[in-house]
mmCIF file of the N, C-alpha and C atoms, coordinates in Angstrom:
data_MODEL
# 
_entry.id   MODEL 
# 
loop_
_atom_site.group_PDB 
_atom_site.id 
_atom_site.type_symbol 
_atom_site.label_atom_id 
_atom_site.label_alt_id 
_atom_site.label_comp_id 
_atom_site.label_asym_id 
_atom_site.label_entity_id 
_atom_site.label_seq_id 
_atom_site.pdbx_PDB_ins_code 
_atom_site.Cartn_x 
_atom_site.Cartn_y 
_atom_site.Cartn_z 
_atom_site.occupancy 
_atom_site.B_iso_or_equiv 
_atom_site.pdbx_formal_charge 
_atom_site.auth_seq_id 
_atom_site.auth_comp_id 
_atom_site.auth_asym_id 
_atom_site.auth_atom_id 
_atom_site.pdbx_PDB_model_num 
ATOM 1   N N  . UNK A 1 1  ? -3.193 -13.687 1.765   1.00 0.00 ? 1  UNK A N  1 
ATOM 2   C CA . UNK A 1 1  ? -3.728 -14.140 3.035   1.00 0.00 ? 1  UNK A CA 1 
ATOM 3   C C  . UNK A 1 1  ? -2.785 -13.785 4.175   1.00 0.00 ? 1  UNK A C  1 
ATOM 4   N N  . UNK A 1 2  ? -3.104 -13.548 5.302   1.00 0.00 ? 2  UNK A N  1 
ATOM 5   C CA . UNK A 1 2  ? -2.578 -13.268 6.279   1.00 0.00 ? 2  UNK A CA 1 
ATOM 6   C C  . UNK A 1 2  ? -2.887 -14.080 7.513   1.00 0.00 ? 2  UNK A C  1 
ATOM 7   N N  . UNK A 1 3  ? -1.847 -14.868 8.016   1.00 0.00 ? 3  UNK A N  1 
ATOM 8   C CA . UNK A 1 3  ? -2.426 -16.217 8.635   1.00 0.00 ? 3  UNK A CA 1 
ATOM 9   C C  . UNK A 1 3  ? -1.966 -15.810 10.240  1.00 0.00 ? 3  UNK A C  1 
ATOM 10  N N  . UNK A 1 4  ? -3.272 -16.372 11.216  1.00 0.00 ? 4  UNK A N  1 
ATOM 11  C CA . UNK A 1 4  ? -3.303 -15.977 12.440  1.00 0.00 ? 4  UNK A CA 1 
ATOM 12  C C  . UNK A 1 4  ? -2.882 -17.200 13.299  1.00 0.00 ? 4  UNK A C  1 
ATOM 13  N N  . UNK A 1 5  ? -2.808 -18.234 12.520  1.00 0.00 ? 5  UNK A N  1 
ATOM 14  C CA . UNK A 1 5  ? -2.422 -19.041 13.379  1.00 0.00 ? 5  UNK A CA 1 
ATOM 15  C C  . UNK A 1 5  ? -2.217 -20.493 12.650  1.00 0.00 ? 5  UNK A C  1 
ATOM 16  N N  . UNK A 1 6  ? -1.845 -21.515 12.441  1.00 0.00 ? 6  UNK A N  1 
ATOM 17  C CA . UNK A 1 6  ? -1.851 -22.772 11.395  1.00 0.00 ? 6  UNK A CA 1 
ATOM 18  C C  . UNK A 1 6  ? -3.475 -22.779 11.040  1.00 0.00 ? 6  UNK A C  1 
ATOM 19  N N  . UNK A 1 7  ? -4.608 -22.723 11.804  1.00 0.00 ? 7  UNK A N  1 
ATOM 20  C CA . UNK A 1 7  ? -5.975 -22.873 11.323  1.00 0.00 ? 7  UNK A CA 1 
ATOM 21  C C  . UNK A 1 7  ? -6.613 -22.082 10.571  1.00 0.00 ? 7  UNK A C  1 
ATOM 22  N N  . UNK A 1 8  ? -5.910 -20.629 11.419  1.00 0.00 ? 8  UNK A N  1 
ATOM 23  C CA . UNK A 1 8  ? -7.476 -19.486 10.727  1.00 0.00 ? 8  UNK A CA 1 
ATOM 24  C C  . UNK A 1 8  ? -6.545 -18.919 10.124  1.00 0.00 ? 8  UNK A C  1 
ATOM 25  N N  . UNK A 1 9  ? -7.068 -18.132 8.933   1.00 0.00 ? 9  UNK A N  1 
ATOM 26  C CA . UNK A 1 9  ? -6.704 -17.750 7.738   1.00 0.00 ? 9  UNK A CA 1 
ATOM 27  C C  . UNK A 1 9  ? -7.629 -16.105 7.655   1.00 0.00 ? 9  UNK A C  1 
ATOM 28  N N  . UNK A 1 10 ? -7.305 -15.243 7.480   1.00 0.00 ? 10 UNK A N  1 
ATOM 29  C CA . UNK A 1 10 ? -7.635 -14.148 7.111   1.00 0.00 ? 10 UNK A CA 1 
ATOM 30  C C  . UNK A 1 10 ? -7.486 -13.494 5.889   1.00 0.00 ? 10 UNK A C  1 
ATOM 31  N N  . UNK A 1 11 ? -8.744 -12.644 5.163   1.00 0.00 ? 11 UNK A N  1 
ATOM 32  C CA . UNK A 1 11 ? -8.223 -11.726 3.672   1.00 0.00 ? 11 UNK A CA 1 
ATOM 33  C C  . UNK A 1 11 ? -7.966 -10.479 3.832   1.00 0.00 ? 11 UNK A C  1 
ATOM 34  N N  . UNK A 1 12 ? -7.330 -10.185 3.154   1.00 0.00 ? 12 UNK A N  1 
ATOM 35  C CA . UNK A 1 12 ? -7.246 -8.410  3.734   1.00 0.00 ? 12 UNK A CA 1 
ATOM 36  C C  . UNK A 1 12 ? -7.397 -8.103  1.893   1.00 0.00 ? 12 UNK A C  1 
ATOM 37  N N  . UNK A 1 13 ? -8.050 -6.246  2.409   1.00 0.00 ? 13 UNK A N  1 
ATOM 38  C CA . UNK A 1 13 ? -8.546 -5.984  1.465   1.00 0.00 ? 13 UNK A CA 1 
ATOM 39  C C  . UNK A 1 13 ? -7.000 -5.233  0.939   1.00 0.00 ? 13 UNK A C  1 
ATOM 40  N N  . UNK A 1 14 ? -6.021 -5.475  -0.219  1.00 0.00 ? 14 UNK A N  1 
ATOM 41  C CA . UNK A 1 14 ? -5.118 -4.700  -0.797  1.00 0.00 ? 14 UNK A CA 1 
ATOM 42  C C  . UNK A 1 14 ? -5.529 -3.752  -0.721  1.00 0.00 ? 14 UNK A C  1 
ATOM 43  N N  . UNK A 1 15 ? -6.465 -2.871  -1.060  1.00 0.00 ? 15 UNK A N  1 
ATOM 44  C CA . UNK A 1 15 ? -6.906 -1.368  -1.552  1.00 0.00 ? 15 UNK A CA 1 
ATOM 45  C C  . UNK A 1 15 ? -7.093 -0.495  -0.227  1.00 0.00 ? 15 UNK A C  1 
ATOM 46  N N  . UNK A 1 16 ? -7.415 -1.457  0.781   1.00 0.00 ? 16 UNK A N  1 
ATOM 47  C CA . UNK A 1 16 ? -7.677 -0.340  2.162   1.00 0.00 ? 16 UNK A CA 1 
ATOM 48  C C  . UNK A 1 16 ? -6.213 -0.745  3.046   1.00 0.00 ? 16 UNK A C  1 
ATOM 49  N N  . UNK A 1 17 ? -5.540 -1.412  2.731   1.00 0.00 ? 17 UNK A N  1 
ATOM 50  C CA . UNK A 1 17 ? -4.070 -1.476  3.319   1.00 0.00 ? 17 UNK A CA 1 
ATOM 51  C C  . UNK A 1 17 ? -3.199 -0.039  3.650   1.00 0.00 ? 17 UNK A C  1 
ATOM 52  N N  . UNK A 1 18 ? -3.147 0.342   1.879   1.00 0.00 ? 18 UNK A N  1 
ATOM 53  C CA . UNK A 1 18 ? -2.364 1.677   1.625   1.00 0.00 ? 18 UNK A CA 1 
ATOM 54  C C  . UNK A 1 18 ? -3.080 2.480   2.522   1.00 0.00 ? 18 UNK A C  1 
ATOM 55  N N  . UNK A 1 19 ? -4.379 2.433   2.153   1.00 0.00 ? 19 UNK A N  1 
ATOM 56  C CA . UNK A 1 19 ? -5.544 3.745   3.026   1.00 0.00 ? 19 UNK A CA 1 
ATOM 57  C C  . UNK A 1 19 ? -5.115 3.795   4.146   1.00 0.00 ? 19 UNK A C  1 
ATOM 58  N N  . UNK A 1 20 ? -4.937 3.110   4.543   1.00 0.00 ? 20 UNK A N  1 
ATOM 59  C CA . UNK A 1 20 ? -5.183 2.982   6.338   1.00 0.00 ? 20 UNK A CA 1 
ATOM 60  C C  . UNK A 1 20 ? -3.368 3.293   6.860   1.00 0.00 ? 20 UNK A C  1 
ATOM 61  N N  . UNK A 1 21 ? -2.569 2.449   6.457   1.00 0.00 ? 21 UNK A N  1 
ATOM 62  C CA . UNK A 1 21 ? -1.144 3.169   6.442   1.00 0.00 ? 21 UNK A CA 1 
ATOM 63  C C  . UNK A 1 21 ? -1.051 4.902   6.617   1.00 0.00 ? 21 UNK A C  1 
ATOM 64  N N  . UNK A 1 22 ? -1.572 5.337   5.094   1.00 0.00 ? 22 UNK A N  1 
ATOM 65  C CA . UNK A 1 22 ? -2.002 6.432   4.885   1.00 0.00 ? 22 UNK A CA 1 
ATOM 66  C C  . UNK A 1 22 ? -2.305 7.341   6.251   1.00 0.00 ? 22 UNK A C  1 
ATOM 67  N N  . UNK A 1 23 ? -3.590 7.010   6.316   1.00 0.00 ? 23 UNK A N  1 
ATOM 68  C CA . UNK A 1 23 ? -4.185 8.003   7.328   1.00 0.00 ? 23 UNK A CA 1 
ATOM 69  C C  . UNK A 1 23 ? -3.590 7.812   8.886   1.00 0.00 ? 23 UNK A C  1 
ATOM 70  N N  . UNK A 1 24 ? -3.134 6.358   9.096   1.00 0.00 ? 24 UNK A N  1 
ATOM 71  C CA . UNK A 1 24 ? -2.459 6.358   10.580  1.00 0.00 ? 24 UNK A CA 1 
ATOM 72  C C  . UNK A 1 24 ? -1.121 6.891   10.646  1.00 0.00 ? 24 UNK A C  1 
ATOM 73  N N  . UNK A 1 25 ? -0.890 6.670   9.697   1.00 0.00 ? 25 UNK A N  1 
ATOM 74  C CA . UNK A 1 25 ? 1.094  7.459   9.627   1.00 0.00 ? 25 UNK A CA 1 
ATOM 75  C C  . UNK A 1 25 ? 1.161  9.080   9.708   1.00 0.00 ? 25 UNK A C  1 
ATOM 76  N N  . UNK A 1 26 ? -0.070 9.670   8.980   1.00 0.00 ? 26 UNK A N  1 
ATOM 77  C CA . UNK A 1 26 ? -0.112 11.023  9.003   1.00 0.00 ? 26 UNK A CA 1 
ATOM 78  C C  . UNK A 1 26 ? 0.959  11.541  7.804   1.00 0.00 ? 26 UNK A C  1 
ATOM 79  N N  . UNK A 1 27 ? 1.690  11.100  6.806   1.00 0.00 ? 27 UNK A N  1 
ATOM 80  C CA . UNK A 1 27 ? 2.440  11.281  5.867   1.00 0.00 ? 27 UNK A CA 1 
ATOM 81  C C  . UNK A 1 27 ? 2.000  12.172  5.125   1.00 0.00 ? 27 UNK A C  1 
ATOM 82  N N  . UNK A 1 28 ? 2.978  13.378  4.568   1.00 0.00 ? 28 UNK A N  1 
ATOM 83  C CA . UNK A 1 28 ? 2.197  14.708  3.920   1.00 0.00 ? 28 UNK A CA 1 
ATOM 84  C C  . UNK A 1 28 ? 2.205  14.174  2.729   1.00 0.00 ? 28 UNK A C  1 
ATOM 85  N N  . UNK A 1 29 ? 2.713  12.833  1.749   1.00 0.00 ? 29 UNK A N  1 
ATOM 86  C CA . UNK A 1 29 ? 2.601  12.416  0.590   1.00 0.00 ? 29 UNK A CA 1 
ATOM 87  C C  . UNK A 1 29 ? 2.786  10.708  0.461   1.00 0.00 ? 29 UNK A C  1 
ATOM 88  N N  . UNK A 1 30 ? 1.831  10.456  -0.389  1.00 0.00 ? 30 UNK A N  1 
ATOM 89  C CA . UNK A 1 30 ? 2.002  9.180   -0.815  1.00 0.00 ? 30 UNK A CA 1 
ATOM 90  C C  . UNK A 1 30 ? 1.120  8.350   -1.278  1.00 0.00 ? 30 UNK A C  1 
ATOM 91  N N  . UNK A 1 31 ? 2.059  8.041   -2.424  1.00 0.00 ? 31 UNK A N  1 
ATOM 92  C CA . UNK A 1 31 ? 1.465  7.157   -3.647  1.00 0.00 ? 31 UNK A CA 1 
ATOM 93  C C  . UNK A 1 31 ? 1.438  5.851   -3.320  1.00 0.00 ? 31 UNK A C  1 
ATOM 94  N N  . UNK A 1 32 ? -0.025 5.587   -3.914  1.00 0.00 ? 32 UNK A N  1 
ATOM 95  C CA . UNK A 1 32 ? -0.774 4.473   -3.633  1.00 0.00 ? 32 UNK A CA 1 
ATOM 96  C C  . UNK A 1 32 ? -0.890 3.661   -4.489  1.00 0.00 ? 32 UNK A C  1 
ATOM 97  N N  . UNK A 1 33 ? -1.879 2.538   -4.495  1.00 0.00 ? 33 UNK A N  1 
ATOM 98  C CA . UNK A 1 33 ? -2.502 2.276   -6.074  1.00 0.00 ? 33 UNK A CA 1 
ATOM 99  C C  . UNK A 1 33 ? -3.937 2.825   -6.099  1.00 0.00 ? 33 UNK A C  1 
ATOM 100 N N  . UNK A 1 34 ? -4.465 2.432   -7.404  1.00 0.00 ? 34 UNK A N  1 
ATOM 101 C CA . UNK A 1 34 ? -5.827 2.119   -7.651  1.00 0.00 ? 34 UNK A CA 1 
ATOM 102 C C  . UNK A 1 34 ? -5.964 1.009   -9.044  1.00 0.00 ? 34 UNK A C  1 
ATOM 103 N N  . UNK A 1 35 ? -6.981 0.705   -8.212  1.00 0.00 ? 35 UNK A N  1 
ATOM 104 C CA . UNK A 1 35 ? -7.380 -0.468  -9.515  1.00 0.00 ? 35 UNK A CA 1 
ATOM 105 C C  . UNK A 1 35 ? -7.753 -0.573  -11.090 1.00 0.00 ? 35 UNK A C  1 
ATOM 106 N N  . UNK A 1 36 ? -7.745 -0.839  -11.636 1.00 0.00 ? 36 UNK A N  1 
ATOM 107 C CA . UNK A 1 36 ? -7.588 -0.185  -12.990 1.00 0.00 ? 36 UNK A CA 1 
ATOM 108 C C  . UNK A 1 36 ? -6.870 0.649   -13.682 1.00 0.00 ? 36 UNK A C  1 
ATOM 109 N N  . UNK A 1 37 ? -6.051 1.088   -12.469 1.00 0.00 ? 37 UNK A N  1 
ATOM 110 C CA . UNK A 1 37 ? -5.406 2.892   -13.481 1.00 0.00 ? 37 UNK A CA 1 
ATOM 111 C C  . UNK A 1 37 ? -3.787 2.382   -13.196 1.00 0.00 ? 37 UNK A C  1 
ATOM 112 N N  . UNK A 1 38 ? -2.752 2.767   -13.850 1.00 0.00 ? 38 UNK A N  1 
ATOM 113 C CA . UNK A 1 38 ? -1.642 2.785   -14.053 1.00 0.00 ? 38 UNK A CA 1 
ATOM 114 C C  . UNK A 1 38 ? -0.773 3.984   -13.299 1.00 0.00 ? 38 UNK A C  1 
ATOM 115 N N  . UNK A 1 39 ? 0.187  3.874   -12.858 1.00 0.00 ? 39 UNK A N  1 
ATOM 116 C CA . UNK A 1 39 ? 1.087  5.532   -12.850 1.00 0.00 ? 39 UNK A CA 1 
ATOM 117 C C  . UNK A 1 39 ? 2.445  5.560   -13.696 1.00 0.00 ? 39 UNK A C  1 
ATOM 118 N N  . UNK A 1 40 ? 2.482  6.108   -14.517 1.00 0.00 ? 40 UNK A N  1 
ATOM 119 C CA . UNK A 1 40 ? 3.715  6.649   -15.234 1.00 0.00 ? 40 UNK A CA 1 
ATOM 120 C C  . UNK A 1 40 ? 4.117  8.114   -14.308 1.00 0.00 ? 40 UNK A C  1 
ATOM 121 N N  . UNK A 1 41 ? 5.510  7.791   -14.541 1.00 0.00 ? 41 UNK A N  1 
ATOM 122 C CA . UNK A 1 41 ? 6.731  8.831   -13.932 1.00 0.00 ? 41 UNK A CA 1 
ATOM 123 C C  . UNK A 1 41 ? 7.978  9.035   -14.834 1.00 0.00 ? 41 UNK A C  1 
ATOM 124 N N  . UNK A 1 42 ? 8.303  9.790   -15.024 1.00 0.00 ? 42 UNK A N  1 
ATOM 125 C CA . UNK A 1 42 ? 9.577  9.637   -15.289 1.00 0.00 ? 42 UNK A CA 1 
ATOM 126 C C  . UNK A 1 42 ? 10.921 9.738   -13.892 1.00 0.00 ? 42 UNK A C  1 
ATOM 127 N N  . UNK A 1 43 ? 10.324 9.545   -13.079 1.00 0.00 ? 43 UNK A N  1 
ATOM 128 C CA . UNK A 1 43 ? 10.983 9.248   -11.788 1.00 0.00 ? 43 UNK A CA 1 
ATOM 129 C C  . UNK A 1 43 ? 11.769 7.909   -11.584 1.00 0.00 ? 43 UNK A C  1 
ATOM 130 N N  . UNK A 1 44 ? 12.930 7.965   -10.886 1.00 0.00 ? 44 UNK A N  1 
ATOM 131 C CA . UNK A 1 44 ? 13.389 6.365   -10.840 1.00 0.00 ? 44 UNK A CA 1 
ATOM 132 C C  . UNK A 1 44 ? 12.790 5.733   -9.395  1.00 0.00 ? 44 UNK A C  1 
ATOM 133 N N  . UNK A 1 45 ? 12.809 4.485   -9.079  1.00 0.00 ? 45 UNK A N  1 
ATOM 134 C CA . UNK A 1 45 ? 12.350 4.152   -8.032  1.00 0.00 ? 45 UNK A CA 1 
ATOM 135 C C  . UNK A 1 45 ? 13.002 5.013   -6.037  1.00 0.00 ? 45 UNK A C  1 
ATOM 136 N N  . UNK A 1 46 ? 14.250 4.820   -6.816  1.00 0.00 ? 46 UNK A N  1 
ATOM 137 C CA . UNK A 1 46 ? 15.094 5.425   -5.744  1.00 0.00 ? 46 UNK A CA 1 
ATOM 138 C C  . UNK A 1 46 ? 14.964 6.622   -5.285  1.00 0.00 ? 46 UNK A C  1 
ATOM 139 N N  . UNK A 1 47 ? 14.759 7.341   -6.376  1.00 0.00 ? 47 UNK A N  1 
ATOM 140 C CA . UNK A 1 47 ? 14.245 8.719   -5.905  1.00 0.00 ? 47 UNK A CA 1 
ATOM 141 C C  . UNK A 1 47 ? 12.715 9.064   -5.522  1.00 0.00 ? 47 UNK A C  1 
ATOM 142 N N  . UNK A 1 48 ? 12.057 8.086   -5.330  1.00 0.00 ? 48 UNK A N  1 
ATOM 143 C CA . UNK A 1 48 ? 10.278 8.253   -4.887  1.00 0.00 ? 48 UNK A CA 1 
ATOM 144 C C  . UNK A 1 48 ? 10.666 7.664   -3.824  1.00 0.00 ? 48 UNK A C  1 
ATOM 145 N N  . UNK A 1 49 ? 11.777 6.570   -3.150  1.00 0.00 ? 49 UNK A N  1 
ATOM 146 C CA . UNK A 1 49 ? 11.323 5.761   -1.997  1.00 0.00 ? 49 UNK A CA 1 
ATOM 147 C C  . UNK A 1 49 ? 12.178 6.929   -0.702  1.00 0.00 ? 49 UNK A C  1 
ATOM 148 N N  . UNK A 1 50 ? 11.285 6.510   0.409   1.00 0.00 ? 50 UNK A N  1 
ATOM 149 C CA . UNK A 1 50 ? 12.008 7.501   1.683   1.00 0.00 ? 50 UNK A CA 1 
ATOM 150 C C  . UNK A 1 50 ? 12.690 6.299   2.228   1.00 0.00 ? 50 UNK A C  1 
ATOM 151 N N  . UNK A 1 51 ? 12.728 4.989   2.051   1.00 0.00 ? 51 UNK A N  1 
ATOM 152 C CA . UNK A 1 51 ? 13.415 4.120   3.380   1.00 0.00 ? 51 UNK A CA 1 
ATOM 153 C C  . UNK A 1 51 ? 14.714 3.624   2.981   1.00 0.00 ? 51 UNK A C  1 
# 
């Protein structure tokens, strides 16, 4: 939940979060989720993160 104020309460959809990050950032890569499916890497975390 994402709360707007002590009363109102908002849901946000997890799945269109990434999306929308995604497409407003303009980023030439990046991993998301999806529901049901898993990602295996043999990558460590450190080396996938840019921040």
């Amino acid at each position: 939940y994402i709360f707007a104020s002590n009363r109102d309460a908002f849901r946000h959809s997890p799945t269109h979060t990434p999306q929308t990050v995604a497409m407003e950032s303009k980023v030439p890569f990046m991993i998301t989720h999806c529901g049901g499916h898993m990602f295996f890497t043999d990558k460590l975390s450190e080396e996938l993160a840019i921040l």
